[in-house]
Residue frames as a rotation matrix with the C-alpha (Angstrom) as fourth column:
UNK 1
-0.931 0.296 0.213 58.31
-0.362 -0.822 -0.439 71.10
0.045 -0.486 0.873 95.61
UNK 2
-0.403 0.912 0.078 54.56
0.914 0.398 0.079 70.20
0.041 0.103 -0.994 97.05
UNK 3
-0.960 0.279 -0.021 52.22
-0.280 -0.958 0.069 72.28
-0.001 0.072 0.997 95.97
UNK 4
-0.653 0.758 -0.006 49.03
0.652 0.557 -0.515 71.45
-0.387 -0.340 -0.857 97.81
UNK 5
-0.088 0.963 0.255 45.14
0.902 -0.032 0.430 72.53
0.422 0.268 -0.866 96.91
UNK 6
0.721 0.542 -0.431 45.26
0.650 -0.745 0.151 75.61
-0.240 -0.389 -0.890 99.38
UNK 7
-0.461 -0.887 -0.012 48.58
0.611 -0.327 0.720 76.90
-0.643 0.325 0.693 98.15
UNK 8
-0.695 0.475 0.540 46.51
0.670 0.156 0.725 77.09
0.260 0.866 -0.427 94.75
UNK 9
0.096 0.991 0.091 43.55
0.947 -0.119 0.299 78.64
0.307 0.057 -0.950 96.15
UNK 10
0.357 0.021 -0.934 45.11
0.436 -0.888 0.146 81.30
-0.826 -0.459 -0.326 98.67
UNK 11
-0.751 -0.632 0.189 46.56
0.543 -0.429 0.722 82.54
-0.375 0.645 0.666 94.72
UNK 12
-0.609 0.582 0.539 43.88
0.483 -0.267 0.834 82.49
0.629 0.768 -0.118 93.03
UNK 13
0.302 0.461 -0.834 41.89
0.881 -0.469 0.060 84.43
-0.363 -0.754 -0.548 96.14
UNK 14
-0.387 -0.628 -0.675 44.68
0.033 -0.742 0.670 87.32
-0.921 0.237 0.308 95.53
UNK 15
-0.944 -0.266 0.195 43.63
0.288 -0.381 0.879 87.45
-0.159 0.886 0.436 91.79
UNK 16
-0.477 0.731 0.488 39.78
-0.430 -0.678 0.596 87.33
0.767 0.074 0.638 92.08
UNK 17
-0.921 0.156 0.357 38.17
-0.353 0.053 -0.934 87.29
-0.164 -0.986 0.006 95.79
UNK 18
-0.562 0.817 0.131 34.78
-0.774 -0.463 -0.432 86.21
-0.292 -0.344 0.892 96.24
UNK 19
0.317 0.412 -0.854 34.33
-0.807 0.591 -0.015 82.90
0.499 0.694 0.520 94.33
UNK 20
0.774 0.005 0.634 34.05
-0.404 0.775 0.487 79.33
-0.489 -0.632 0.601 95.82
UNK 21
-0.039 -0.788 -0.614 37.34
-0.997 0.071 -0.029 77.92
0.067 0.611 -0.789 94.59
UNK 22
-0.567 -0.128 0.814 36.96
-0.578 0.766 -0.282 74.80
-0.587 -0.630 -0.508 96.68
UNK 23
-0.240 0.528 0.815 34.06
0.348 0.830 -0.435 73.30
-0.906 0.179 -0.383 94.68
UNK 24
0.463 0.199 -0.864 33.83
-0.500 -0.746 -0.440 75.74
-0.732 0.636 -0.246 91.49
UNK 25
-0.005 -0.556 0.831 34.37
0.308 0.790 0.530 73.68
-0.951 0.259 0.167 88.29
UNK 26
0.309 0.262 0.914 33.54
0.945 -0.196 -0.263 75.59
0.110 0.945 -0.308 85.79
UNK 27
0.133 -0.255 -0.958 35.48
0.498 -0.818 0.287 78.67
-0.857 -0.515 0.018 86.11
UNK 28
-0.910 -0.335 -0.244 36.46
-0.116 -0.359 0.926 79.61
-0.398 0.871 0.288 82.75
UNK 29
-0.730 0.671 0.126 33.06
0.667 0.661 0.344 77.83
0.147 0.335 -0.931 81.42
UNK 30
0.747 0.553 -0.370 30.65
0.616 -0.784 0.072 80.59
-0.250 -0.282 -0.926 83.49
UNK 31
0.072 -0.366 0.928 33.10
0.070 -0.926 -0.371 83.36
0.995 0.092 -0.041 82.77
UNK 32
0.642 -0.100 -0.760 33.90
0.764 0.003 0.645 83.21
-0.062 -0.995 0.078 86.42
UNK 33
-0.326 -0.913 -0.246 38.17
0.262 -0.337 0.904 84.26
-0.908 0.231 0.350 85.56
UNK 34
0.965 0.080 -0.250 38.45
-0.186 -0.465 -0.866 86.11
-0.185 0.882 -0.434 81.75
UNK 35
0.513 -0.856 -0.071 41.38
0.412 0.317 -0.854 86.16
0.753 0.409 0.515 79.69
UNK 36
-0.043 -0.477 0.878 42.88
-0.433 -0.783 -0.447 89.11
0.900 -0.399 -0.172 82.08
UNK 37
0.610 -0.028 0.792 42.47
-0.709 0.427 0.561 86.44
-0.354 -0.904 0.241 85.32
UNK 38
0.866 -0.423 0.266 44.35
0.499 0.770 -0.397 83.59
-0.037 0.477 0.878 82.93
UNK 39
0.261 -0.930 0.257 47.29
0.099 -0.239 -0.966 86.20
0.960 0.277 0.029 82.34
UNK 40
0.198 -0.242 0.950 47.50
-0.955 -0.266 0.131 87.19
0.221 -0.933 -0.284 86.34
UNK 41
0.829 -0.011 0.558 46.92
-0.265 0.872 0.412 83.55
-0.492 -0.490 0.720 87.31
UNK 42
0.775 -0.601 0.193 49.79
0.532 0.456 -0.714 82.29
0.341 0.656 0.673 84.82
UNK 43
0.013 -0.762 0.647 52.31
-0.310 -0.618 -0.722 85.53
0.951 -0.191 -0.245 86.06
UNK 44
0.501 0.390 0.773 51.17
-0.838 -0.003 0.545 84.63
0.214 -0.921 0.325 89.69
UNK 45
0.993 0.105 0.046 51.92
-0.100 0.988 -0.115 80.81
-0.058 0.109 0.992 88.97
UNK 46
0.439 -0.891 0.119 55.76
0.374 0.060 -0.926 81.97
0.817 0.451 0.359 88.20
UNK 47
0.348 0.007 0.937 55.85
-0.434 -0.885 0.168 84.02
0.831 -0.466 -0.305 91.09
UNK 48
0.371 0.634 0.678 54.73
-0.928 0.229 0.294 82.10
0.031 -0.739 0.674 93.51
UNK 49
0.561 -0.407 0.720 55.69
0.164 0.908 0.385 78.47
-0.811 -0.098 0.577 92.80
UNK 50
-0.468 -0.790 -0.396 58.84
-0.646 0.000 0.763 79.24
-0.602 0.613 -0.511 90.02
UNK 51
-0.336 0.561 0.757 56.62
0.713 0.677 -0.185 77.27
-0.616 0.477 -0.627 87.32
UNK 52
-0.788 0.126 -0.603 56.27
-0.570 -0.519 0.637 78.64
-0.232 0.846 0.481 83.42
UNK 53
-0.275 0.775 0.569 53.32
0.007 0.593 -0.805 77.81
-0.961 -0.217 -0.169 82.14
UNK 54
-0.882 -0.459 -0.111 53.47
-0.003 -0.228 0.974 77.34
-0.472 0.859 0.200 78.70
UNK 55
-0.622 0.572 -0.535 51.14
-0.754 -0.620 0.215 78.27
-0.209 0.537 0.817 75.83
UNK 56
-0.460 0.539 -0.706 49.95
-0.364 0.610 0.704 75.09
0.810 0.581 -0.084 74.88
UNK 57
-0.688 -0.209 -0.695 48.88
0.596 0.383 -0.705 74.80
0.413 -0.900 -0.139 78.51
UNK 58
-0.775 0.531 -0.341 46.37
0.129 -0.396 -0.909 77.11
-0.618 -0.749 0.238 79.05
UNK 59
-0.809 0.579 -0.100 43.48
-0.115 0.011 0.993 75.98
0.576 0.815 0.057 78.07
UNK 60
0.377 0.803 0.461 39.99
-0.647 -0.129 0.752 75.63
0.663 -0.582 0.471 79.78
UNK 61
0.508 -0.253 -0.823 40.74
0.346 0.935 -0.075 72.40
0.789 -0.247 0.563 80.95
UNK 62
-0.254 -0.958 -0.134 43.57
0.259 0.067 -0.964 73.75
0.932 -0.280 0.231 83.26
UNK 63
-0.928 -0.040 0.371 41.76
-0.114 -0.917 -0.382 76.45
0.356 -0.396 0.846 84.52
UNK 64
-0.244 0.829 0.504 38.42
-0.396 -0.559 0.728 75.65
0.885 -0.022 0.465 85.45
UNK 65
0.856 0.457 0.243 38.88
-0.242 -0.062 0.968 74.76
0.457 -0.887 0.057 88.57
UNK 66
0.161 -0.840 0.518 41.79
-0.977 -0.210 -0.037 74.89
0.140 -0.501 -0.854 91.35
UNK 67
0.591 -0.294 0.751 41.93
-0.173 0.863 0.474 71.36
-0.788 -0.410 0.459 91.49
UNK 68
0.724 -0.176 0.667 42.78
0.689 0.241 -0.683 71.05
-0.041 0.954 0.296 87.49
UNK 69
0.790 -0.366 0.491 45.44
-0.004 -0.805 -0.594 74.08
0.613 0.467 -0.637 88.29
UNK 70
0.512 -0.472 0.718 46.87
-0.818 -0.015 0.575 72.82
-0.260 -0.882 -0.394 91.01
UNK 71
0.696 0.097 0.712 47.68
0.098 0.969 -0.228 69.60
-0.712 0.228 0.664 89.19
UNK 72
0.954 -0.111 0.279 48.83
0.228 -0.338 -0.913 71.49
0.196 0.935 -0.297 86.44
UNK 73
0.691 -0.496 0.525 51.66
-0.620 -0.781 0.078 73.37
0.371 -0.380 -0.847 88.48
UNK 74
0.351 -0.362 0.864 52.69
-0.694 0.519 0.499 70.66
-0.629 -0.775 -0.069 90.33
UNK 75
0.843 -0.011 0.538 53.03
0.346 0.776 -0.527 68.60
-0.412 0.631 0.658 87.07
UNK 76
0.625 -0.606 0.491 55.28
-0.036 -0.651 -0.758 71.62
0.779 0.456 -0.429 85.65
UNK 77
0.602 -0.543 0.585 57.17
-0.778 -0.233 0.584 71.52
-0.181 -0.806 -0.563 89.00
UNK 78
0.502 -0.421 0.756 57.92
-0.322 0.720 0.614 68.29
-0.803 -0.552 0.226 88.83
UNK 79
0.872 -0.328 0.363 58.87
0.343 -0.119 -0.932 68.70
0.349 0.937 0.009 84.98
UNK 80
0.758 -0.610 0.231 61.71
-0.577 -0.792 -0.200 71.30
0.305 0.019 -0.952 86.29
């Protein structure tokens, strides 16, 4: 399965609107997303592209920015 950069973004849009995903690296870093955007984005992430994200997996790192989540997914896809 390819799971491209806007895939990624039009999700995270649906969980919280209003934030530059495109160049935003520090999401988790500013408090952009909270813990309660990390559980949607992770339930979303199963939904959406059939991809568990395990615990040891969500950490800033993943999450602060749609490029580093999009990577992430697509790594776990390609895990499956």
């Amino acid at each position: 399965m390819d799971i491209t950069l806007d895939d990624v973004i039009e999700m995270l849009e649906d969980i919280q609107e209003d934030v530059d995903y495109e160049t935003c690296t520090t999401l988790i870093d500013d408090h952009v997303l909270d813990s309660f955007d990390i559980l949607a984005i992770v339930s979303a992430a199963d939904d959406e592209f059939d991809v568990s994200i395990p615990a040891k997996d969500i950490i800033p790192a993943n999450f602060n920015s749609a490029q580093a989540l999009c990577k992430l997914i697509q790594r776990l896809a390609d895990e499956d």
